[in-house]
N, CA and C atoms as an extended XYZ file, in Angstrom:
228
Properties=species:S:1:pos:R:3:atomname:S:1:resname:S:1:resid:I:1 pbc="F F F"
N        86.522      -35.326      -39.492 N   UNK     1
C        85.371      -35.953      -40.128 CA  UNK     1
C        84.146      -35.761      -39.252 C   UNK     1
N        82.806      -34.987      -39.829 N   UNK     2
C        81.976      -35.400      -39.352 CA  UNK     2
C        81.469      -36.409      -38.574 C   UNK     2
N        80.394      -36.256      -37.468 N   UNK     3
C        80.105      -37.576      -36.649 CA  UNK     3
C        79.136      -37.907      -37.716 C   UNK     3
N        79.759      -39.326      -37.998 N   UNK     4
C        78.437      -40.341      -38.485 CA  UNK     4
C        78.238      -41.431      -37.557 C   UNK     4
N        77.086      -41.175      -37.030 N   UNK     5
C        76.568      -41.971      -36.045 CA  UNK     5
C        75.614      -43.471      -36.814 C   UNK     5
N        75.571      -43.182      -38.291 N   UNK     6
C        74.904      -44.265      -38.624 CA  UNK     6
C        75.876      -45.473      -39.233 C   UNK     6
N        76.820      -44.893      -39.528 N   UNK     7
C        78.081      -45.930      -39.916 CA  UNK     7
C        78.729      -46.897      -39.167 C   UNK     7
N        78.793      -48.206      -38.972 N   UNK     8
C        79.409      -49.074      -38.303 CA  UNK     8
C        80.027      -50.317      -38.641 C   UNK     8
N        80.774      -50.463      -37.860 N   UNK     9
C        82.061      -51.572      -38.135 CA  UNK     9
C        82.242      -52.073      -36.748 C   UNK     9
N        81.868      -53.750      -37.450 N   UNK    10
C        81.985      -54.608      -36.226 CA  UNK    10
C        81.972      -56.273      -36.669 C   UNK    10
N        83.351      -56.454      -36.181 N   UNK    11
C        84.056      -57.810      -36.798 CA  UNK    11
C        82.911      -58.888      -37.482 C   UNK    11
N        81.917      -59.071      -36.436 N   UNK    12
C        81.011      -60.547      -36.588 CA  UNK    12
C        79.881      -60.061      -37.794 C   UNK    12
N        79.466      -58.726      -37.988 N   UNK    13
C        78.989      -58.333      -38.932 CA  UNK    13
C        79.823      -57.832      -40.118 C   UNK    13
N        79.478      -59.269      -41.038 N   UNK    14
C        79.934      -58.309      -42.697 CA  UNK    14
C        81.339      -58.194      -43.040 C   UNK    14
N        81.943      -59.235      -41.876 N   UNK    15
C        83.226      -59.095      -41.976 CA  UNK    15
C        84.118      -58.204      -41.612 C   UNK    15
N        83.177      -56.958      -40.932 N   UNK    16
C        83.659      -55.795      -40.460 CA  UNK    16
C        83.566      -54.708      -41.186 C   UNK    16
N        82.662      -54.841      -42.509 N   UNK    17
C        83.011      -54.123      -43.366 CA  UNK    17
C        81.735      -52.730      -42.683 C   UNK    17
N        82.250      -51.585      -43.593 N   UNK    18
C        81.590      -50.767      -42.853 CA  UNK    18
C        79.793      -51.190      -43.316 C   UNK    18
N        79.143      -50.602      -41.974 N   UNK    19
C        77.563      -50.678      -42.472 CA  UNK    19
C        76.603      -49.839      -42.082 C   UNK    19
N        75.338      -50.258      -42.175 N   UNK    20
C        74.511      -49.107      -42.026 CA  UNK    20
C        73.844      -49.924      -41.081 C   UNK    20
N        74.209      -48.623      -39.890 N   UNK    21
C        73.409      -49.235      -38.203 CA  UNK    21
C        73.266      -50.479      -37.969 C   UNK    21
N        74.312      -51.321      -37.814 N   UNK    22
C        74.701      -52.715      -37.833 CA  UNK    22
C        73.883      -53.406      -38.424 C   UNK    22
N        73.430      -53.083      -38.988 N   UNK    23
C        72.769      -54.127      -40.302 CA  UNK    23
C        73.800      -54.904      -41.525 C   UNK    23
N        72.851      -55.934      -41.932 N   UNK    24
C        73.718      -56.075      -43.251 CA  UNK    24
C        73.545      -55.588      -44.607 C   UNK    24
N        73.869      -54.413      -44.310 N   UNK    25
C        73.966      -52.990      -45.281 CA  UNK    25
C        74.570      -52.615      -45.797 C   UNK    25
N        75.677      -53.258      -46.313 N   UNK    26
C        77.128      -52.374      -46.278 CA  UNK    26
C        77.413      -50.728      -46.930 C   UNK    26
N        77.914      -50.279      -46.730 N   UNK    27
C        78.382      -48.818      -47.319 CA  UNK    27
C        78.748      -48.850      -49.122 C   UNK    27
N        79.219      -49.951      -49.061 N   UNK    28
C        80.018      -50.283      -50.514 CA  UNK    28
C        78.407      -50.673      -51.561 C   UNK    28
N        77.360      -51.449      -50.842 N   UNK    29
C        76.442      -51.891      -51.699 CA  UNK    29
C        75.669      -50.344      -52.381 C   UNK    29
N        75.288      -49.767      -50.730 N   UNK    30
C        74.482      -48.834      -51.339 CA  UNK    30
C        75.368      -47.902      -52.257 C   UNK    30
N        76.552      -47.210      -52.001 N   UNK    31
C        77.477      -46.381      -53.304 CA  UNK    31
C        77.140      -47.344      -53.974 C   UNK    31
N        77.438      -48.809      -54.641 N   UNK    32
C        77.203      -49.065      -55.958 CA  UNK    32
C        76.000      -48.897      -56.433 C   UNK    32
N        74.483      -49.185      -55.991 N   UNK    33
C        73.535      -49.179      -56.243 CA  UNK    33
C        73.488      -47.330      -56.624 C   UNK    33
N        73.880      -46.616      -56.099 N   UNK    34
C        73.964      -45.162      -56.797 CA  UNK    34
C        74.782      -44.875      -57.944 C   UNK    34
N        75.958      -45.701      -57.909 N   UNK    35
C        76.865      -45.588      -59.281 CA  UNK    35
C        76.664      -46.592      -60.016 C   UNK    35
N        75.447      -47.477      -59.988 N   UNK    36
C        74.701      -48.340      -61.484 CA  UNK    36
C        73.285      -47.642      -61.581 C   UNK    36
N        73.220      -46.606      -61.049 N   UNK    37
C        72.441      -45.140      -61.676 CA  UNK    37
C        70.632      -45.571      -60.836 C   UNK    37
N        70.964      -46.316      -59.736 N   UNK    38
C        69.153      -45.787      -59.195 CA  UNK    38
C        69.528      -45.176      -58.217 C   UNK    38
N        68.114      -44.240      -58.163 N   UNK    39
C        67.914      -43.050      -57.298 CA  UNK    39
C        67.823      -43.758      -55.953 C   UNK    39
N        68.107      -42.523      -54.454 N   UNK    40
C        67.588      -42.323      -53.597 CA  UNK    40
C        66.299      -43.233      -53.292 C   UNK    40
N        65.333      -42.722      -54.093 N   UNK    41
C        64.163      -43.281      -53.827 CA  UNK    41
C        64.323      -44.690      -53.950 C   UNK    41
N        64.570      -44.882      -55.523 N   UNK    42
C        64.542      -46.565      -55.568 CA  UNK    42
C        65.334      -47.899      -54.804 C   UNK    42
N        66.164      -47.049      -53.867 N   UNK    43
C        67.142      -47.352      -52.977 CA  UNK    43
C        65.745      -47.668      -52.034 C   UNK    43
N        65.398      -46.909      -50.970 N   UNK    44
C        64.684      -46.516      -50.069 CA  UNK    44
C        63.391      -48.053      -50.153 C   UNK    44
N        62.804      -47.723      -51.422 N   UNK    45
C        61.878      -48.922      -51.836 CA  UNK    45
C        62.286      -50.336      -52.058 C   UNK    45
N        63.329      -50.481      -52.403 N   UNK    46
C        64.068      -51.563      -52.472 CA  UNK    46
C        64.192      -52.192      -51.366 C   UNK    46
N        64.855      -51.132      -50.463 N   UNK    47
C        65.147      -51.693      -48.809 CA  UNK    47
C        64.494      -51.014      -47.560 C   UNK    47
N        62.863      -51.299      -47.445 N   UNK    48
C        62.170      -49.620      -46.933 CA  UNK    48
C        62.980      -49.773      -45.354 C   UNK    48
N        63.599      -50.829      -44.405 N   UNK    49
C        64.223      -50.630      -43.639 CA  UNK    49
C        65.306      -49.377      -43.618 C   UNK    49
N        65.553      -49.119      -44.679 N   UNK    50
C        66.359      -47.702      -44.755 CA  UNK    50
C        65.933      -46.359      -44.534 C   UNK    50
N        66.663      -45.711      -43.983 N   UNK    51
C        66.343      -43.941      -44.089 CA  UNK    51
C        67.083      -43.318      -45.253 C   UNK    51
N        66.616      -42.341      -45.748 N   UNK    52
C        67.590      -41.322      -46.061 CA  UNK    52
C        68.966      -40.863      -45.889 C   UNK    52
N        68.953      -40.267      -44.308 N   UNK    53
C        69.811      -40.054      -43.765 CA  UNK    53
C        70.715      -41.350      -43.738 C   UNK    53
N        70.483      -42.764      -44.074 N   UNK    54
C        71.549      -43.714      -43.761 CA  UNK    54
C        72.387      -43.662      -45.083 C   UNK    54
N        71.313      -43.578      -46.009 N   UNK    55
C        71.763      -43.120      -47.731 CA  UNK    55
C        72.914      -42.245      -47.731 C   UNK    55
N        72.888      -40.998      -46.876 N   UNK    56
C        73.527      -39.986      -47.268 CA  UNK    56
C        74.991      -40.227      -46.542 C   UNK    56
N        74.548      -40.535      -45.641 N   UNK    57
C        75.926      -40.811      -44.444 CA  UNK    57
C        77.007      -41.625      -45.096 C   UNK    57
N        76.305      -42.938      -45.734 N   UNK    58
C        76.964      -43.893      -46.324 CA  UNK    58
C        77.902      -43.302      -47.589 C   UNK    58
N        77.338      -42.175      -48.321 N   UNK    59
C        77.942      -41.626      -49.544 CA  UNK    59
C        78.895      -40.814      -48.596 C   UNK    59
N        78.739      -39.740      -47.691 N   UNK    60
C        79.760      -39.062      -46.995 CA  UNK    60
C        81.014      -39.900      -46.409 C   UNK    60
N        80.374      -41.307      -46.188 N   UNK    61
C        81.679      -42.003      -45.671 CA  UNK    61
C        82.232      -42.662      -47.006 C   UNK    61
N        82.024      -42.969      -47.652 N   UNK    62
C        82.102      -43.178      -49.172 CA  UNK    62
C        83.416      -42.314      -49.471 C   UNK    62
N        82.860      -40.573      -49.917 N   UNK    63
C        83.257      -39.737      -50.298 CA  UNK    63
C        85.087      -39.607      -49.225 C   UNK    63
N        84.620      -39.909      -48.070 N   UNK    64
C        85.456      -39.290      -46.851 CA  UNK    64
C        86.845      -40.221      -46.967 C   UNK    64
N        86.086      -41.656      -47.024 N   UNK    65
C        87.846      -42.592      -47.388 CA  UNK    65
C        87.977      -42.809      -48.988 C   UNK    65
N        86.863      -42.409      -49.720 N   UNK    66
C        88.120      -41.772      -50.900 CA  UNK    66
C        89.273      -40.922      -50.981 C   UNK    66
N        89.149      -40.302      -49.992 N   UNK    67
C        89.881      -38.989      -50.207 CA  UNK    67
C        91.570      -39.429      -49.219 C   UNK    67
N        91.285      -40.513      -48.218 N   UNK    68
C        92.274      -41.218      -47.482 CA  UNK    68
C        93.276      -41.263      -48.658 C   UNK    68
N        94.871      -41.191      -48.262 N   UNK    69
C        95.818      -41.665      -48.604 CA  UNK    69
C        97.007      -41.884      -47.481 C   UNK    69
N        97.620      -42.875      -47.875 N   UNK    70
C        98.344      -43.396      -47.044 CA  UNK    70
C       100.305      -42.349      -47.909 C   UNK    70
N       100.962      -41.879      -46.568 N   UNK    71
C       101.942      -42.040      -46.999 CA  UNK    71
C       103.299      -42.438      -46.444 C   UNK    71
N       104.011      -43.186      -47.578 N   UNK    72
C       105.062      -43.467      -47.264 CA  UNK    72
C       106.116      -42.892      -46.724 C   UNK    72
N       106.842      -43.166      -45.624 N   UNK    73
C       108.086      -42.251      -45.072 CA  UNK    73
C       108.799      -42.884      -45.402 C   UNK    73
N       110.397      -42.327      -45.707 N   UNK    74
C       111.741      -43.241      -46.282 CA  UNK    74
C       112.572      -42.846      -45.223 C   UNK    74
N       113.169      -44.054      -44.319 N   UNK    75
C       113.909      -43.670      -43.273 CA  UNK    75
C       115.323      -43.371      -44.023 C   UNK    75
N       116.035      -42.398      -42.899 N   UNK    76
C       117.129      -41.912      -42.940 CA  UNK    76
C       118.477      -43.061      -43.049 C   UNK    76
């Protein structure tokens, strides 16, 4: 996996959930705010504390533990 240096997880923030540059940002808000259909931009204006680049990172980490699966081993 790519370094994402803007992604973070840390117990006392957010529950640990992942975020954007220890803020209370989470990864999960901004993907939804893109999959209930506003843009980039209207993201950005909404929260001008944001970059771009935190936008994008957040969808790459998004994208990255979608793709996680866990598997089961069956012992002998």
């Amino acid at each position: 996996m790519e370094h994402l240096n803007r992604i973070s997880q840390q117990p006392d923030i957010m529950g640990g959930k992942a975020c954007i540059r220890g803020m209370r940002v989470t990864v999960s808000m901004v993907v939804g705010q893109i999959g209930s259909g506003h843009s980039v931009e209207e993201i950005l204006t909404d929260y001008p504390y944001l970059e771009r680049e935190d936008i994008m990172q957040a969808l790459r980490y998004a994208a990255w533990r979608a793709e996680e699966r866990e598997v089961m081993l069956t012992g002998a």
